[in-house]
One Martini backbone bead per residue (centre of mass of N, CA, C, O) as a GRO file, in nm:
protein
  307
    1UNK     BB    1  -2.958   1.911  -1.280
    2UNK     BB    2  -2.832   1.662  -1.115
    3UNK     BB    3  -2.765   1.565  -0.759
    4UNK     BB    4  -2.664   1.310  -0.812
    5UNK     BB    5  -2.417   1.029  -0.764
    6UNK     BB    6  -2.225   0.870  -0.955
    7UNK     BB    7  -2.122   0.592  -1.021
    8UNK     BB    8  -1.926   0.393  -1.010
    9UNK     BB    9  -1.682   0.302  -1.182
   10UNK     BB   10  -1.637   0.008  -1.416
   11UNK     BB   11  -1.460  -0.259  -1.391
   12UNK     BB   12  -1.238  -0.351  -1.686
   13UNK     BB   13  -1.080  -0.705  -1.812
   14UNK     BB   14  -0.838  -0.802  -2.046
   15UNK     BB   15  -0.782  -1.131  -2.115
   16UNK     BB   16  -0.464  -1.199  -2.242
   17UNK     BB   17  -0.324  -1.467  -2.424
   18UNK     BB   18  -0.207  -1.770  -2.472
   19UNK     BB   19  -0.249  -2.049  -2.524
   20UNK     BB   20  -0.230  -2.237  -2.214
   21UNK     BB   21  -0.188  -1.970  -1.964
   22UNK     BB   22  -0.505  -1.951  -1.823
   23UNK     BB   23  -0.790  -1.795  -1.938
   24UNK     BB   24  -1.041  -1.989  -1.817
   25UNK     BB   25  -0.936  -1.943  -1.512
   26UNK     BB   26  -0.967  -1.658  -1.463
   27UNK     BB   27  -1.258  -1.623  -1.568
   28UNK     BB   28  -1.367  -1.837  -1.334
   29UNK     BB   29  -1.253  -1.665  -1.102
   30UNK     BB   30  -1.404  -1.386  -1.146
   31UNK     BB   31  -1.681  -1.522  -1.164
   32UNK     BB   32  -1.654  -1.573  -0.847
   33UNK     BB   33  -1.624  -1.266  -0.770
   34UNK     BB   34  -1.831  -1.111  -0.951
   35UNK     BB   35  -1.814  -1.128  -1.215
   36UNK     BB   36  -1.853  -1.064  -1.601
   37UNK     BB   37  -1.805  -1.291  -1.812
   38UNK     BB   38  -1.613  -1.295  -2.161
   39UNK     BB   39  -1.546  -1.535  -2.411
   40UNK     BB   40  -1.473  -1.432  -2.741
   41UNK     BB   41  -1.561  -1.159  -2.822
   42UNK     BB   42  -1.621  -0.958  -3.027
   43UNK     BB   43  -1.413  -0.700  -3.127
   44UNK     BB   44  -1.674  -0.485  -3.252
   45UNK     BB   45  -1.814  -0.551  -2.979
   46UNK     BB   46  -1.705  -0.360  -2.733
   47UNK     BB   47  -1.866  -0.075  -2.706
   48UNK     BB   48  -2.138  -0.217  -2.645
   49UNK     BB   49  -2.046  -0.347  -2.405
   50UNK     BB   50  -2.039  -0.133  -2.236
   51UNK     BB   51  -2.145   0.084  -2.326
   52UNK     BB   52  -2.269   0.446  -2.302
   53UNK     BB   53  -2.191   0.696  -2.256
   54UNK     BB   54  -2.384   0.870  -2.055
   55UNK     BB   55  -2.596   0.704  -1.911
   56UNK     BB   56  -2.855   0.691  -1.698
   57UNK     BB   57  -2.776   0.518  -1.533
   58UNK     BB   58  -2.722   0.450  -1.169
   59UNK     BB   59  -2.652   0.175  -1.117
   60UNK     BB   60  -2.409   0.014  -1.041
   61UNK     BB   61  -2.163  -0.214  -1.263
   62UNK     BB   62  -2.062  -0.486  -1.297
   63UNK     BB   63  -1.798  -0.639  -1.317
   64UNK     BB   64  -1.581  -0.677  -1.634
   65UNK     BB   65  -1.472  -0.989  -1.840
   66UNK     BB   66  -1.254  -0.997  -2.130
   67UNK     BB   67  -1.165  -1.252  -2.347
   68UNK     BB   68  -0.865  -1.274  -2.549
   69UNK     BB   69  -0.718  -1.432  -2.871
   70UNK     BB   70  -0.620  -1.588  -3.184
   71UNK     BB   71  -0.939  -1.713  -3.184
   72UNK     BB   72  -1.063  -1.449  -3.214
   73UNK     BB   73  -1.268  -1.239  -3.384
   74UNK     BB   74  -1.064  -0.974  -3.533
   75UNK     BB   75  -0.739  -1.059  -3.450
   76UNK     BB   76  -0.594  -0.756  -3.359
   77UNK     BB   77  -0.355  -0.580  -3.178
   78UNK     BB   78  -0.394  -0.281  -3.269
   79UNK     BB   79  -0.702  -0.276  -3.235
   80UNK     BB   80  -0.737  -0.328  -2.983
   81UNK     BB   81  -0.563  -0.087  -2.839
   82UNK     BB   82  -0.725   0.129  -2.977
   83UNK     BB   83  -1.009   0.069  -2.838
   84UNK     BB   84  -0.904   0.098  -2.571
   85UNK     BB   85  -0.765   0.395  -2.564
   86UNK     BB   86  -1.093   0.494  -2.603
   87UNK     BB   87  -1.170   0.362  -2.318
   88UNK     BB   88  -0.981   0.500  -2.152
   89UNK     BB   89  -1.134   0.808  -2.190
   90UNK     BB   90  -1.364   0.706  -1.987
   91UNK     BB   91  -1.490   0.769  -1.682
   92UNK     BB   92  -1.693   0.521  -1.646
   93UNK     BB   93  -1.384   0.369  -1.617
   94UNK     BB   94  -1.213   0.104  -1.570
   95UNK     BB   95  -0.904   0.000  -1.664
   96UNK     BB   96  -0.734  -0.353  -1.761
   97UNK     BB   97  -0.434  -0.572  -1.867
   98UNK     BB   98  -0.414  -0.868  -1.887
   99UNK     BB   99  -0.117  -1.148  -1.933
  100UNK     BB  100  -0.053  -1.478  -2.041
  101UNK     BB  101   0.235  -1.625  -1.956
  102UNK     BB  102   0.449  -1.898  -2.132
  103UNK     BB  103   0.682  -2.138  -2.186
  104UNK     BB  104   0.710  -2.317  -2.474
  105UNK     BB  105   0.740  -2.599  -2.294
  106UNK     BB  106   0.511  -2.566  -2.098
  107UNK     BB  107   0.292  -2.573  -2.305
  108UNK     BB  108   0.373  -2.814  -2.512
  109UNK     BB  109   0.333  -3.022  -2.206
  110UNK     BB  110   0.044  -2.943  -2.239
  111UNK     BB  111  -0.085  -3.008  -2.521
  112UNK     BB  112   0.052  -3.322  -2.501
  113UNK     BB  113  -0.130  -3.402  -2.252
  114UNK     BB  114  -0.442  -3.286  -2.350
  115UNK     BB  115  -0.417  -3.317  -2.684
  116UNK     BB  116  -0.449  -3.041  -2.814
  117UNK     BB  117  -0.521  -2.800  -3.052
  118UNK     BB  118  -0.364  -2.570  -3.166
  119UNK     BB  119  -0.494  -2.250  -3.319
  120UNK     BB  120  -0.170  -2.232  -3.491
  121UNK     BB  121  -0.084  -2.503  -3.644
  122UNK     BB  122  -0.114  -2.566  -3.966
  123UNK     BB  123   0.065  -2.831  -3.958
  124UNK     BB  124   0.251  -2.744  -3.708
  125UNK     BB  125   0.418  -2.775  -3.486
  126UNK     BB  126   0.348  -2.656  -3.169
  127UNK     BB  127   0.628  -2.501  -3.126
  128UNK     BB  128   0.575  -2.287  -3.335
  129UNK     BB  129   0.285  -2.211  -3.301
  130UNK     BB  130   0.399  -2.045  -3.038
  131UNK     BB  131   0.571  -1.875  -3.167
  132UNK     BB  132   0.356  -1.741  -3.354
  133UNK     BB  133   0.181  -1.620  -3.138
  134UNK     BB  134   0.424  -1.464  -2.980
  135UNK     BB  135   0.443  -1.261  -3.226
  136UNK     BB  136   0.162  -1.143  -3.222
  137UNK     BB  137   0.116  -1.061  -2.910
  138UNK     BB  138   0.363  -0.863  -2.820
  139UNK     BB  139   0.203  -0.604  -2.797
  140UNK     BB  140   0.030  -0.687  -2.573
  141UNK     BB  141   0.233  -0.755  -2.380
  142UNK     BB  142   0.381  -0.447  -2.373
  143UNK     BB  143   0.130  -0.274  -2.289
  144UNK     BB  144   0.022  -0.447  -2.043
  145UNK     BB  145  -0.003  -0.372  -1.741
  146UNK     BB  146  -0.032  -0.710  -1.646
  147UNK     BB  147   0.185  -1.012  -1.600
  148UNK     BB  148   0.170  -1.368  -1.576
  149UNK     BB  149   0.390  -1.625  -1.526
  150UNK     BB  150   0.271  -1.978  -1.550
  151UNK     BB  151   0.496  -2.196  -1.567
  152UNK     BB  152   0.527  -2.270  -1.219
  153UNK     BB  153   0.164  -2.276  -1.225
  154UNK     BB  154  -0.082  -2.394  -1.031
  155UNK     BB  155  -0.380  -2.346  -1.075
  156UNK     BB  156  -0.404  -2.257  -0.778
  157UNK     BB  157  -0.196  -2.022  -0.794
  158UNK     BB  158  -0.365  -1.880  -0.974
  159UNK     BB  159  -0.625  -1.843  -0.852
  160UNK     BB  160  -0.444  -1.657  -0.626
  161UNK     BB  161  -0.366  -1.420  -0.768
  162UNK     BB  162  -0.631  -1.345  -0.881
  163UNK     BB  163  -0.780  -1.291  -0.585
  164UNK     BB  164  -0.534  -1.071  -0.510
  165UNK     BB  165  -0.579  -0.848  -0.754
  166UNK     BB  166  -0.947  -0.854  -0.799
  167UNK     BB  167  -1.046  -0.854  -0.485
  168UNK     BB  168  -1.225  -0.687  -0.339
  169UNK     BB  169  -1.224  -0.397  -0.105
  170UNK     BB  170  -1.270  -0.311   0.228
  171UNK     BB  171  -1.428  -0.517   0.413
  172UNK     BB  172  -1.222  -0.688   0.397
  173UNK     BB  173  -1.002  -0.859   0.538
  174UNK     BB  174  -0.694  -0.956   0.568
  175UNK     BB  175  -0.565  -1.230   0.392
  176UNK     BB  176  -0.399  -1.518   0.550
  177UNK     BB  177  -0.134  -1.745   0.478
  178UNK     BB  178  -0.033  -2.044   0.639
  179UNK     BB  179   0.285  -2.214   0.544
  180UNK     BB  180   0.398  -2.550   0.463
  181UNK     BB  181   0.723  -2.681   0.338
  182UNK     BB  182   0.964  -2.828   0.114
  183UNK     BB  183   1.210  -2.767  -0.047
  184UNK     BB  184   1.282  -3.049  -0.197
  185UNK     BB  185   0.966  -2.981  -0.321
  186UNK     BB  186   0.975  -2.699  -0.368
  187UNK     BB  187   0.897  -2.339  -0.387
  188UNK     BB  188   0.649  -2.118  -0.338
  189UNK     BB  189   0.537  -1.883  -0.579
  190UNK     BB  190   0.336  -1.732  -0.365
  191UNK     BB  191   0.482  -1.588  -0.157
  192UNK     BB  192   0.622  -1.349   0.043
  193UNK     BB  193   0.726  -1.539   0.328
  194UNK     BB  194   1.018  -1.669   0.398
  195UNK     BB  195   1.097  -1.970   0.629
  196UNK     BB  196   1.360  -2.116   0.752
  197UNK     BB  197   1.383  -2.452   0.948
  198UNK     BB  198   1.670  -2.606   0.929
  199UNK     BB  199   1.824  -2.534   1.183
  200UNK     BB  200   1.653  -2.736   1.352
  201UNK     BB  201   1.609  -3.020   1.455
  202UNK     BB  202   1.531  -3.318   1.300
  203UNK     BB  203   1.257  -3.584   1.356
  204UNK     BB  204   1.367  -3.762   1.112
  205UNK     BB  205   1.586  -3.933   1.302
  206UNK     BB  206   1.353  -4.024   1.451
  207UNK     BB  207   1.187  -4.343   1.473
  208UNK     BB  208   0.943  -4.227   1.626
  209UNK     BB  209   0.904  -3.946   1.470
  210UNK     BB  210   0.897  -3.996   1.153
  211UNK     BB  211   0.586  -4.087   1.106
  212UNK     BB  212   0.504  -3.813   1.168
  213UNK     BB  213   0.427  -3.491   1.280
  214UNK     BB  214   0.370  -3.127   1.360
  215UNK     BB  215   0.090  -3.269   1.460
  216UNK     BB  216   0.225  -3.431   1.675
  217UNK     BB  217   0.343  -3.378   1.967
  218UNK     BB  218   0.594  -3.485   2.005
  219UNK     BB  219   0.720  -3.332   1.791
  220UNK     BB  220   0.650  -3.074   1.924
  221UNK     BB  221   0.859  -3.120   2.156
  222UNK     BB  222   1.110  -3.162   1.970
  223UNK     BB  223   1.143  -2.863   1.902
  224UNK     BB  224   1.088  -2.705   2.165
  225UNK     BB  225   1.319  -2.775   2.265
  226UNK     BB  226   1.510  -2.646   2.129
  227UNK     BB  227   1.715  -2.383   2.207
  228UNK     BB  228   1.623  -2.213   1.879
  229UNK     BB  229   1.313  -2.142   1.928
  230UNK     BB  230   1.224  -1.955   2.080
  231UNK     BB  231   1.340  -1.727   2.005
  232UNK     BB  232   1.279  -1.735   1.694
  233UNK     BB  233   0.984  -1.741   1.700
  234UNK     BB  234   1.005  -1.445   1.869
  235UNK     BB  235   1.107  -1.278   1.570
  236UNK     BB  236   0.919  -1.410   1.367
  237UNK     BB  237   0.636  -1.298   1.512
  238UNK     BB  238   0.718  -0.984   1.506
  239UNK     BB  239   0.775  -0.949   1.195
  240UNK     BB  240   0.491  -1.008   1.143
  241UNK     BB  241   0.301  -0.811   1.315
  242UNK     BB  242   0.482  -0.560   1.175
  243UNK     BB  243   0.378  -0.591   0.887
  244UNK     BB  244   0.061  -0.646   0.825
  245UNK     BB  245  -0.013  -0.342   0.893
  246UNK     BB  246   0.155  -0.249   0.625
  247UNK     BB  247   0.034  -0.450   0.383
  248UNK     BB  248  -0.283  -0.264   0.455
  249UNK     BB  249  -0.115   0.030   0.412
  250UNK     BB  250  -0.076  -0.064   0.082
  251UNK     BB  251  -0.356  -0.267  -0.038
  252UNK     BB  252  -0.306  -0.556   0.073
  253UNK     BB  253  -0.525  -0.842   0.081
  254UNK     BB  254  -0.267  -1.067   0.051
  255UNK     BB  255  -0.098  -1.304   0.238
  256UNK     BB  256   0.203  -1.513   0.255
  257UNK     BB  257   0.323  -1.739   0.470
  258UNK     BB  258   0.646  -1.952   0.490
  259UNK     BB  259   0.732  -2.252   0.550
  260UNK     BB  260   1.048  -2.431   0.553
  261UNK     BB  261   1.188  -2.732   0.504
  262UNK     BB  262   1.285  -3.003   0.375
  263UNK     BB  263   1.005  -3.256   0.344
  264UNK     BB  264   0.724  -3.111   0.493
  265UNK     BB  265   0.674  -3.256   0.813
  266UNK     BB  266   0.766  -3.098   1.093
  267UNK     BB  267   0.895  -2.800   1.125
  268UNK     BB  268   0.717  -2.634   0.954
  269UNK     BB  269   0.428  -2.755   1.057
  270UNK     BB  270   0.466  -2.627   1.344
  271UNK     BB  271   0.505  -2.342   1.287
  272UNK     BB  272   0.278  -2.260   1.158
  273UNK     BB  273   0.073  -2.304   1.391
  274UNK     BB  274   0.208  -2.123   1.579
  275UNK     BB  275   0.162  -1.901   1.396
  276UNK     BB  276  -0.167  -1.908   1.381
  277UNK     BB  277  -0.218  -1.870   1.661
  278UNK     BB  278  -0.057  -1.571   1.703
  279UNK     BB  279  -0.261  -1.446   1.501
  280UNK     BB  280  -0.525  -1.515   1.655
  281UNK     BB  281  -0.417  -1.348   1.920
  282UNK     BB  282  -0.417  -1.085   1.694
  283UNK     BB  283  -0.707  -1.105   1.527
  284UNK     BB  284  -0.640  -1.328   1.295
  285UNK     BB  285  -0.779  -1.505   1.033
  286UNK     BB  286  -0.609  -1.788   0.939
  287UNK     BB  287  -0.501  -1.968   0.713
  288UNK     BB  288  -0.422  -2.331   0.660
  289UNK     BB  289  -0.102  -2.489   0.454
  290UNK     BB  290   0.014  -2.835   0.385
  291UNK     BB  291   0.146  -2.936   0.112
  292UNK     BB  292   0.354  -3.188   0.224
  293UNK     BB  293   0.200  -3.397   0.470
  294UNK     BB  294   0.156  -3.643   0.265
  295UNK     BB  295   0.493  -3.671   0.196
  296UNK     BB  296   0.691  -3.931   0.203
  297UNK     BB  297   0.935  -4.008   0.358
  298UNK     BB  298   1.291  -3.960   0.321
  299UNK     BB  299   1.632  -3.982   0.339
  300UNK     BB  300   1.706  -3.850   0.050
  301UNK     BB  301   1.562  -3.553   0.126
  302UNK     BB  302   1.737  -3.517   0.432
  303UNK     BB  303   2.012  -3.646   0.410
  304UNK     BB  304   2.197  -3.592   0.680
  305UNK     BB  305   2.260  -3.654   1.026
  306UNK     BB  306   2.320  -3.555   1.267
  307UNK     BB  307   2.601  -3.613   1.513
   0.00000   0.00000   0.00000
């Protein structure tokens, strides 16, 4: 008997869901990671592709990324899960199945946006198609180990979730995202920690300020001014400093902190980077995401003025 050591288990992902809740996005980002991605392959060649257990190899095997749909040859959902349960019962093998969910509507009108023909159309309207393949995929969806509801999820957010999800652990330092954004248009859908800065005086409300953004010294000025900035940022730098190292000794990859105001153009961008700054200065090195930075001030977006 050889006393060398098997390599390790090769990580293999199956990705199913809807027809248009983003299974192409997936896989191109998986492919990103490392992975090899392989869209619509036979069901019936699934243990072939994976290799035999006990095989001689000895080198490490890149994680393989296989995604499956109701246009896929073969595709019966009990079938799926059949053969998935006995390559699950394989030491050599670690098994995940994701599954991508997405409202009704919002397929609709995406396929009505991208002009593409549903895979179950048949003639039939395509809310119908949609129906008809939920009803099919249902199985799979209820197996499934990760489902993702791509409904609110914009390319880029869903993209950043796969990465959060499947990209390596071990070498990497735990990546910190500070973004700031506006109430007004909408919350940020894969926050982690959400800070609300609406309590501060707010700059859109000087005409000289207006025009300006939290990136430009006046308005940090104008809010550092505020009696309730320093306590308040000095309470909120300190919970996120005690948080971080308890979300990497939880195996946590990715953090998000968003901060937002009314419009996410002063108060929210100012504390964003002080808070960047100060994650800075604490040895971790943050991106930063302005999402609404570019846009344009609005006084029916900001309510009315302080008296």
């Amino acid at each position: 008997m050889s006393d060398e050591p098997r390599p390790p288990r090769q990580r293999v992902v199956l990705v199913t869901g809807l027809s248009g809740a983003g299974k192409t996005t997936v896989l191109r980002v998986l492919e990103d990671l490392g992975w090899e991605a392989i869209d619509n392959f036979p069901i019936r060649l699934l243990e072939r592709l994976v290799g035999v257990e006990g095989s001689t190899r000895s080198e490490p095997r890149p994680p393989l990324a296989i995604g499956f749909d109701s246009r896929t040859r073969g595709f019966v959902p009990s079938e799926i899960i059949a053969r998935w349960k006995k390559l699950a019962a394989r030491p050599d093998l670690d098994l995940t199945t994701l599954f991508l969910d997405c409202s009704g509507v919002e397929l609709e009108r995406r396929y009505n946006e991208t002009r593409r023909r549903h895979p179950m159309a048949q003639g039939r309207p395509v809310i119908e198609s949609i129906q008809a393949e939920r009803e099919l995929l249902e199985p799979l969806r209820r197996w499934a180990e990760a489902v993702i509801d791509t409904t609110a999820l914009s390319s880029s957010d869903l993209q950043q979730a796969i990465r959060e999800r499947f990209a390596e652990r071990g070498a990497q330092d735990m990546m910190v995202t500070v973004s700031s954004f506006g109430f007004a248009r909408g919350m940020p859908p894969l926050a982690d920690l959400v800070f609300d800065m609406r309590f501060l005086d707010n700059p859109h409300w000087d005409p000289e300020l207006r025009p300006l953004t939290g990136l430009d010294a006046p308005v940090s000025a104008h809010i550092v001014g505020d009696p309730a900035w320093e306590e308040s940022f000095e309470r909120i730098r300190d919970l996120v400093l005690m948080l971080l190292p308890r979300y990497a000794m939880q195996g946590k990859t990715y953090v998000n902190l968003a901060f937002g105001c009314t419009g996410g153009r002063h108060r929210s961008v100012h504390t964003a980077e002080a808070m960047a700054e100060a994650l800075r200065s604490s040895g971790f090195s943050p991106t930063v995401v302005h999402r609404n930075l570019g846009s344009r001030a609005a006084d029916q977006l900001e309510g009315s003025p302080r008296a």
